[in-house]
VOGU-3710 file (C-alpha; in Angstrom, 3 decimals, decimal comma):
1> xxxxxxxxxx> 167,213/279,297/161,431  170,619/277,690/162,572  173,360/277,409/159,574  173,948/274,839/157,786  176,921/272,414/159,213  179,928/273,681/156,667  180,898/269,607/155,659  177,268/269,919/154,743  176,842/273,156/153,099  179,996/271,686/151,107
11> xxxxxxxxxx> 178,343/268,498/150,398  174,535/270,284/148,607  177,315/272,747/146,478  178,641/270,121/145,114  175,472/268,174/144,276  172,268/268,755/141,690  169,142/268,046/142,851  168,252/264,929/141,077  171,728/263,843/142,109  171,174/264,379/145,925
21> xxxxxxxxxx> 167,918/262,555/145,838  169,190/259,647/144,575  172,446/259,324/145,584  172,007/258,754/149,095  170,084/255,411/148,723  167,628/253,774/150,925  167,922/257,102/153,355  166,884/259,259/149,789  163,621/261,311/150,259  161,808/258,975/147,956
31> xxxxxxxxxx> 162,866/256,021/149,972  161,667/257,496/153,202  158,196/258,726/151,395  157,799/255,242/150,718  158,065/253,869/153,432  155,829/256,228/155,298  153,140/255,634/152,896  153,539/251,651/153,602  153,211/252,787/157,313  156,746/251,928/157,843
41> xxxxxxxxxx> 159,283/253,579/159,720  161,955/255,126/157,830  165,382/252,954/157,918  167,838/253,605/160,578  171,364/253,778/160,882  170,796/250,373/163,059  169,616/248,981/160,280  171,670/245,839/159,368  172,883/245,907/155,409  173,724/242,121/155,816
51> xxxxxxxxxx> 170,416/241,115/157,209  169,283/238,091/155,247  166,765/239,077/152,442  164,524/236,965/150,351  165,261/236,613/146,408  162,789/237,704/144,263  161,766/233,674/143,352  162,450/230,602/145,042  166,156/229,786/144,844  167,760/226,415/143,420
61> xxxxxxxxxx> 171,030/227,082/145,026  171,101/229,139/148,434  175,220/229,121/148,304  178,292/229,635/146,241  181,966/228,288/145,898  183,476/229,583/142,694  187,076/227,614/142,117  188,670/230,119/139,590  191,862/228,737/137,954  193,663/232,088/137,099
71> xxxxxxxxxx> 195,192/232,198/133,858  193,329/230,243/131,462  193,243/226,851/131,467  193,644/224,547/128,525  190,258/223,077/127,924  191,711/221,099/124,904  193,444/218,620/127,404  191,135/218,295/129,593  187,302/218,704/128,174  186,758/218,979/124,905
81> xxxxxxxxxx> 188,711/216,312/122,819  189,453/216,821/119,550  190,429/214,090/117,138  190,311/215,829/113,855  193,226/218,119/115,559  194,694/215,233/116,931  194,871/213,727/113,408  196,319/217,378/111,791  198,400/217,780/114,867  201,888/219,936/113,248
91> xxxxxxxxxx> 200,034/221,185/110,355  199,956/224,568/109,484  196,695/226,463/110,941  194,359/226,892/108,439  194,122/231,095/107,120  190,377/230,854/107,887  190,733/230,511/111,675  193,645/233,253/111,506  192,251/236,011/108,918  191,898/239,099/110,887
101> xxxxxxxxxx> 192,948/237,835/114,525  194,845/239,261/117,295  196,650/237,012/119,995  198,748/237,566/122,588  201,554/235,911/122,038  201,166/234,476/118,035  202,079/236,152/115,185  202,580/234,668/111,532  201,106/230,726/110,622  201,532/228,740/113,812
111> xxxxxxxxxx> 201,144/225,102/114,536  198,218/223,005/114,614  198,652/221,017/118,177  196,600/217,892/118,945  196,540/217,163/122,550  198,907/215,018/123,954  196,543/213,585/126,652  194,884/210,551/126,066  190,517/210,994/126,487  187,729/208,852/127,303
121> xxxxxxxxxx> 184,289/209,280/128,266  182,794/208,828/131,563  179,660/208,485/133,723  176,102/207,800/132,265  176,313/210,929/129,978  179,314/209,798/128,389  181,825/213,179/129,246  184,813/213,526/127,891  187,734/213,951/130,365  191,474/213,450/129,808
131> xxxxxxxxxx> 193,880/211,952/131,809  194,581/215,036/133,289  192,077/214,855/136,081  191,949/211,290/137,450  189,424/212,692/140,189  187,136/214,904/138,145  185,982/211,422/136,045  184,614/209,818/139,346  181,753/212,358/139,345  181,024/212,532/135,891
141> xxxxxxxxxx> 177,179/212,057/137,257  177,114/214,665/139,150  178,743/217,724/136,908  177,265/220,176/133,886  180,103/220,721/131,778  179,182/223,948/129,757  182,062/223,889/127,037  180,926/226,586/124,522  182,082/229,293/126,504  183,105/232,701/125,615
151> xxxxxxxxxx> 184,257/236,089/126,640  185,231/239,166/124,869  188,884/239,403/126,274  191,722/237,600/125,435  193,955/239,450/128,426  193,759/238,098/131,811  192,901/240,976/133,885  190,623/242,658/131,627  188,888/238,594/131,272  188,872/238,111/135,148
161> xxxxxxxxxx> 186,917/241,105/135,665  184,614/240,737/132,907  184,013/237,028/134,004  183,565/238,508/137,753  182,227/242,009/137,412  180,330/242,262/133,810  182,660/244,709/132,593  186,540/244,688/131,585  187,803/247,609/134,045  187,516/248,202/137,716
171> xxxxxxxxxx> 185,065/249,800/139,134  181,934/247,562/139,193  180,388/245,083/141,895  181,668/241,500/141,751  179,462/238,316/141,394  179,542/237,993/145,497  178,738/241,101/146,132  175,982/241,214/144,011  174,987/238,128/145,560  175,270/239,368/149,474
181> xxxxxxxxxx> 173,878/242,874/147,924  170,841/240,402/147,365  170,543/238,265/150,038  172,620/239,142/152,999  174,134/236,493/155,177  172,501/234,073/157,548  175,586/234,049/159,929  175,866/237,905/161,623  179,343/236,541/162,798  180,915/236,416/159,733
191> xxxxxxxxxx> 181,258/238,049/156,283  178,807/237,066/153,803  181,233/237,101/150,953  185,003/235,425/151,459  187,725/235,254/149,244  190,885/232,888/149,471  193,864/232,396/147,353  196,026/229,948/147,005  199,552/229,138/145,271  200,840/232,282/146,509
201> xxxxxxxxxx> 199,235/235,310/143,428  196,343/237,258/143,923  194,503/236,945/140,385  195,283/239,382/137,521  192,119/241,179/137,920  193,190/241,887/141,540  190,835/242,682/144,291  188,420/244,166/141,997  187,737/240,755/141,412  185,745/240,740/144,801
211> xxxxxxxxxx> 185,623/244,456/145,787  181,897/246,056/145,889  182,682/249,027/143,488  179,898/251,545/143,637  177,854/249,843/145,875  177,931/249,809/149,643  181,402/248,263/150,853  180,439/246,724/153,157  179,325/243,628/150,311  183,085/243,408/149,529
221> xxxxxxxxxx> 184,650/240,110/149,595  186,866/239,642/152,899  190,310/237,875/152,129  191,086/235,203/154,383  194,033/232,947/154,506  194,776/229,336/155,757  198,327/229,924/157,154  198,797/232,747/159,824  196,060/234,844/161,066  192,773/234,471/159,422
231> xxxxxxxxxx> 192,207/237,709/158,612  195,161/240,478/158,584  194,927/243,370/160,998  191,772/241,388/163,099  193,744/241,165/166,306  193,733/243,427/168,785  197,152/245,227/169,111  199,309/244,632/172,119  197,519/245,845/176,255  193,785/245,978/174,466
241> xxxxxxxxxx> 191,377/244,477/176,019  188,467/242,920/174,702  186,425/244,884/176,806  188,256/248,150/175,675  187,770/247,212/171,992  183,892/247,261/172,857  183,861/250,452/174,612  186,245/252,425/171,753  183,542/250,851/169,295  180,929/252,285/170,811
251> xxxxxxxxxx> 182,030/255,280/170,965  183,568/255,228/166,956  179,113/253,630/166,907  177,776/257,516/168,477  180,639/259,347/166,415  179,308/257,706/163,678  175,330/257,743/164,001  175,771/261,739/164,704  177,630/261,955/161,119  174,519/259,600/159,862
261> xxxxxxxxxx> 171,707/261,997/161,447  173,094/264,827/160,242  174,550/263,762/157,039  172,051/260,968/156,088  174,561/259,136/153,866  174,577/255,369/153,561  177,994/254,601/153,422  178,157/255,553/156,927  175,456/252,833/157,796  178,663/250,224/156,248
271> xxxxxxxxxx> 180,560/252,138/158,390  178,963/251,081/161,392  178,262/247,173/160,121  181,695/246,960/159,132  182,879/247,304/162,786  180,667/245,554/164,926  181,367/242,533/162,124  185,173/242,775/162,962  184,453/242,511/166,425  182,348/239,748/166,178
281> xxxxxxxxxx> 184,786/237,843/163,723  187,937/238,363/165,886  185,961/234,892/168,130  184,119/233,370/165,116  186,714/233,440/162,202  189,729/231,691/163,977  186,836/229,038/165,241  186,070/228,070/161,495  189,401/228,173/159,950  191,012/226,476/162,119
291> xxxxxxxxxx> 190,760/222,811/160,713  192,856/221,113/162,604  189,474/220,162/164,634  188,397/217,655/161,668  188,794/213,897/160,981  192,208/212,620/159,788  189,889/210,923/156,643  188,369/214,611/155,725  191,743/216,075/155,891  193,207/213,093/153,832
301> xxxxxxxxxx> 189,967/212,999/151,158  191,105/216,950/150,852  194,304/216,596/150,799  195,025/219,213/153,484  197,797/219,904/155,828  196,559/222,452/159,130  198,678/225,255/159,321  199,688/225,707/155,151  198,091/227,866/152,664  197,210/225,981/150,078
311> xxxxxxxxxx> 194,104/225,174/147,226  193,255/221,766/149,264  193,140/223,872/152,753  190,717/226,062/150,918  188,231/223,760/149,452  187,944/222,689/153,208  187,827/225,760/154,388  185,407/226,290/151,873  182,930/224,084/152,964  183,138/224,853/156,887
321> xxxxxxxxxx> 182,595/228,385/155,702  179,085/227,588/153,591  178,129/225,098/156,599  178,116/227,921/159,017  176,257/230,418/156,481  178,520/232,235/154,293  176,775/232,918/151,062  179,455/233,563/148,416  182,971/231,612/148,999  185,498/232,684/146,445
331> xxxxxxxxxx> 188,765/230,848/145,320  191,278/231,830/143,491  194,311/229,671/142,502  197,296/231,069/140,494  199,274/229,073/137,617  196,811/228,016/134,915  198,387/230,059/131,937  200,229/227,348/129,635  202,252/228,855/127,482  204,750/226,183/127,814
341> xxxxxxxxxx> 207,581/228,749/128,760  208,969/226,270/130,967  207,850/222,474/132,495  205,407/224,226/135,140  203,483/225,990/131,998  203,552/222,708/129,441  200,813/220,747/129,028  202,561/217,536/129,790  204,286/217,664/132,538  202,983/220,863/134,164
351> xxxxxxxxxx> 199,264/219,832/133,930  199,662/216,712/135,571  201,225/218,891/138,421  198,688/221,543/138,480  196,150/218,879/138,202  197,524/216,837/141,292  197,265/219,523/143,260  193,426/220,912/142,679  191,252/217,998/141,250  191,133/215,997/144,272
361> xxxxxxxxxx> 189,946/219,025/146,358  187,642/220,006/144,507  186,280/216,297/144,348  186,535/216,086/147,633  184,527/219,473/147,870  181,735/217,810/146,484  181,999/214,438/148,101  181,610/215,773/151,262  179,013/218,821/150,633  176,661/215,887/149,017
371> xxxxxxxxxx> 177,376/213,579/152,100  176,374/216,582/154,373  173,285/217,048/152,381  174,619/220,384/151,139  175,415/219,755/147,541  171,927/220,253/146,058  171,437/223,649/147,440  175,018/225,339/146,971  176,442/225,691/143,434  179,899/224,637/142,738
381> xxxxxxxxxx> 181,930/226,495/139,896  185,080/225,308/138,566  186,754/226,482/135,595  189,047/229,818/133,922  188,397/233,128/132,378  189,370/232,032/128,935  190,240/229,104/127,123  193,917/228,071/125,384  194,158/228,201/121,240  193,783/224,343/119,386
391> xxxxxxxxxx> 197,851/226,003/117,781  200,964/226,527/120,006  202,293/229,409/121,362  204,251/231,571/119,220  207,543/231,975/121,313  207,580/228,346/122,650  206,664/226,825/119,161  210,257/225,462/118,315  210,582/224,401/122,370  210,228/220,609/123,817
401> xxxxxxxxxx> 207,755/222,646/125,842  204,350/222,203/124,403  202,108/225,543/125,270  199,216/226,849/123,987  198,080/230,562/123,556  195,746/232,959/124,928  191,764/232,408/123,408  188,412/233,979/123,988  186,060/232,581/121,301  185,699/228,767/123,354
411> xxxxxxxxxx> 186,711/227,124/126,696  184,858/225,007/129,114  183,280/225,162/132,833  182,461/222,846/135,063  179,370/223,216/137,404  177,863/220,907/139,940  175,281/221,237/143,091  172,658/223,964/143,155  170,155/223,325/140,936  172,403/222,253/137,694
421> xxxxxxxxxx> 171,983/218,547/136,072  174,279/216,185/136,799  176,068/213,821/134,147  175,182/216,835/131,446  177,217/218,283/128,670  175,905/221,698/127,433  177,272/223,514/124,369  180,120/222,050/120,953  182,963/223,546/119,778  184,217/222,872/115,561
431> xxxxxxxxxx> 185,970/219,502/115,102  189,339/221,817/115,477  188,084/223,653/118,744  188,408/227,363/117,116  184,519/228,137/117,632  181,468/227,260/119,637  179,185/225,818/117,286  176,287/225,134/119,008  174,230/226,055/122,197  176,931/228,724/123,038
441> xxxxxxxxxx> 177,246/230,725/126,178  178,552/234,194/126,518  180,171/234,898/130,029  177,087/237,185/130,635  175,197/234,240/130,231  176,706/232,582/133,102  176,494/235,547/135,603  172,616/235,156/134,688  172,269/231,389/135,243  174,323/231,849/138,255
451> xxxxxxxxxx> 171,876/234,836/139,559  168,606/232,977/138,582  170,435/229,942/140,312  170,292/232,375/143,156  166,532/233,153/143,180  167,221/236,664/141,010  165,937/237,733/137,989  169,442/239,380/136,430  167,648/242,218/135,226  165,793/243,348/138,618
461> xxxxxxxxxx> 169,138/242,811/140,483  170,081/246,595/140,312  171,544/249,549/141,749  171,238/253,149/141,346  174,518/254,790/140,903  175,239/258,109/138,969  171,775/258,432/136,865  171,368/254,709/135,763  170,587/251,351/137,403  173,882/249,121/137,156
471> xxxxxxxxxx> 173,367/245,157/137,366  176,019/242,474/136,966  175,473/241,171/133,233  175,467/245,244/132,484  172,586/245,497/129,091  173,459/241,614/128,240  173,088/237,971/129,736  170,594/235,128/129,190  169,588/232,317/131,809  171,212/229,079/130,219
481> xxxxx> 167,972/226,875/131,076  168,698/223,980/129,544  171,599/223,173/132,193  169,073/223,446/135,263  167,665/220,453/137,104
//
């Protein structure tokens, strides 16, 4: 009998039995017994990971653009009006709401702030909307507005990733990865999960906001931008060829499915995907960001300028990317925390800036994807991973500079497209906007609508790592049914 390869020998030292049969997935000897006893051939290394794949029920929404406003924004000036706290505005907070709290930035009896925005209602379900967002109120008919949100962190990184991966550290699967882990992508030439920022940060959470964790990486988000090349270190360096590329590929393709025969592990399946989709997306990418090639009245209804990196170029971008089959777009724009440390952070002066700049997008995001025909199968997600506290900011308190804190227990999203009513309101916060008071959803709730949204059941969407099955909304999460269509 010929010895065992030594990276091998290494390898079955190092690993129990229970944790050798499981932990090289779909190639694991109880994967390939069942296959052969469904008269199937065990899977391949030419298997394709991204290969499109049915949910396990019919889906409402077949696509996803999640608008993330990183840092928190303040729901109380643009949501949920308050009058009561209009009417108390300057009062000392009441001991009740403050008993036993932490913030981030508050310490002894701060301020009662009313908002300074002035709120009416809009469409035929009567939504609240400030002044703030002169664009969001012309399709009050066709949003949700869940606004009894809320989380367990009052941080922003620990808050992003518990919004994005089900759990406040790094380490676990984002949203779109779960959602490509599920259904693949029905364009081979590009990524089934992209990511985009805008306004110049990548979010607190970082890129474990769209990384794959423990599952295969190949279902990690890929950045792209909107100024420069498309996707960094794409291009071919300097004298190759395209027909070079190929042939080194192939060759990296037999390296590769040797290591795979003899080895059996998965990862080096991604391996192999992960290449032959660069090569394919150094032709297809620049093709559908470049977008330049549409109508002066798209770019205009956008707001977009070709060639700049900005939240308007990606809402465009967004849609040309769904259009051509990317399941899971991603957005992240920096500069929602309010604290009122300066204009760009109040919630006069630096709202109506930030405001400027992202509700008409995102208006125009839906405008078009519903004159396409596109808006009632992809689902459109706009909103924070906290909310802002109904008192001002500790250190800005005695400031012109009106700013509001960090807060967990309540803040709002916005949803629209893909299977969620239109012209709804879902969820009430107290007459002071401390506490949801009815219909309230946890953020695990939302990664559960979102999934069913999908065609999954939240629970069934698993994988196997280290002795357990791992899912998105972790032990937790609830489909919020009363907000589908």
């Amino acid at each position: 009998m010929p010895p065992l390869h030594p990276i091998r020998e290494a390898e079955l030292r190092l690993q129990t039995r229970r944790h050798f049969l499981s932990s090289v997935g779909q190639f694991s000897l109880g994967a390939i017994a069942l296959h052969a006893l469904k008269g199937e051939a065990a899977p391949t290394a030419q298997d394709n990971p991204l290969a499109p794949k049915k949910p396990h029920f019919k889906a409402k929404a077949k696509r996803v653009i999640y608008l993330h406003m990183s840092g928190g924004p303040p729901n109380l000036d643009i949501f949920d009006y308050k009058p009561e706290l209009v009417k108390r505005n300057a009062e000392n907070c009441p001991d009740s709401f403050l008993k036993g709290r932490t913030f981030a930035f508050t310490t002894g009896v701060p301020k009662l702030m009313g908002t300074p925005r002035t709120f009416k209602q809009y469409g035929k379900g009567g939504l609240w909307m400030s002044d703030a967002v002169p664009n969001f109120q012309t399709v009050a008919d066709d949003i949700t507005l869940v606004k009894a949100i809320h989380t367990d962190q009052f941080n922003h990184a620990p808050a992003e990733l518990l919004l994005f991966t089900g759990h406040a550290r790094q380490g676990r699967p984002s949203m779109g990865s779960w959602a490509t882990y599920g259904l693949g992508t029905e364009n081979q030439d590009l990524p089934g999960f992209v990511t985009m920022i805008s306004s110049g940060t990548q979010p607190s959470g970082g890129q474990g906001c769209w990384g794959s964790g423990f599952i295969p990486s190949v279902y990690q988000g890929v950045q792209c931008r909107s100024k420069g090349d498309p996707v960094l270190f794409a291009n071919d360096p300097p004298g190759m060829t395209r027909d070079l590329r190929r042939a080194t590929l192939d060759a990296l393709k037999d390296l590769n499915q040797r290591q795979q025969d003899e080895l059996g592990h998965a990862e080096t399946v991604t391996r192999i995907a992960q290449y032959e989709l660069a090569f394919r997306m150094q032709t297809s990418v620049p093709e559908v960001m470049d977008i330049s090639k549409e109508p002066q009245s798209v770019l205009e209804a956008y707001g977009a300028k070709p060639g700049e990196s900005s939240f308007a170029n990606n809402c465009l971008l967004a849609r040309r990317l769904v259009e051509k089959g990317v399941r899971f777009v991603h957005l992240f724009d920096w500069g929602w925390d309010f604290h009122g440390t300066g204009k760009e952070t109040g919630i006069k002066e630096g709202l109506t800036k930030k405001m400027a700049a992202t509700d008409k997008p995102t208006v125009a995001l839906i405008n078009d994807l519903k004159q396409r025909g596109l808006l009632d199968d992809t689902l459109i997600v706009w909103g924070g991973e906290f909310g802002r506290t109904p008192f001002r900011e500790g250190r800005t308190a005695k400031g012109d500079v009106l700013g509001r804190d960090h807060y967990p227990d309540c803040f709002s999203i916005m949803m629209a497209g893909g299977g969620v009513k239109g012209g709804f309101q879902f969820g009430e916060t107290d007459e002071m906007g401390f506490a949801g008071v009815k219909d309230k959803v946890h953020v695990h709730d939302l990664q559960a609508t979102i999934m069913h949204l999908l065609g999954f059941d939240h629970e069934r969407l698993t994988y196997r790592f280290q002795g357990r099955d791992y899912r998105l909304t972790d032990v937790h999460g609830r489909v919020v049914r009363d907000i589908l269509a």
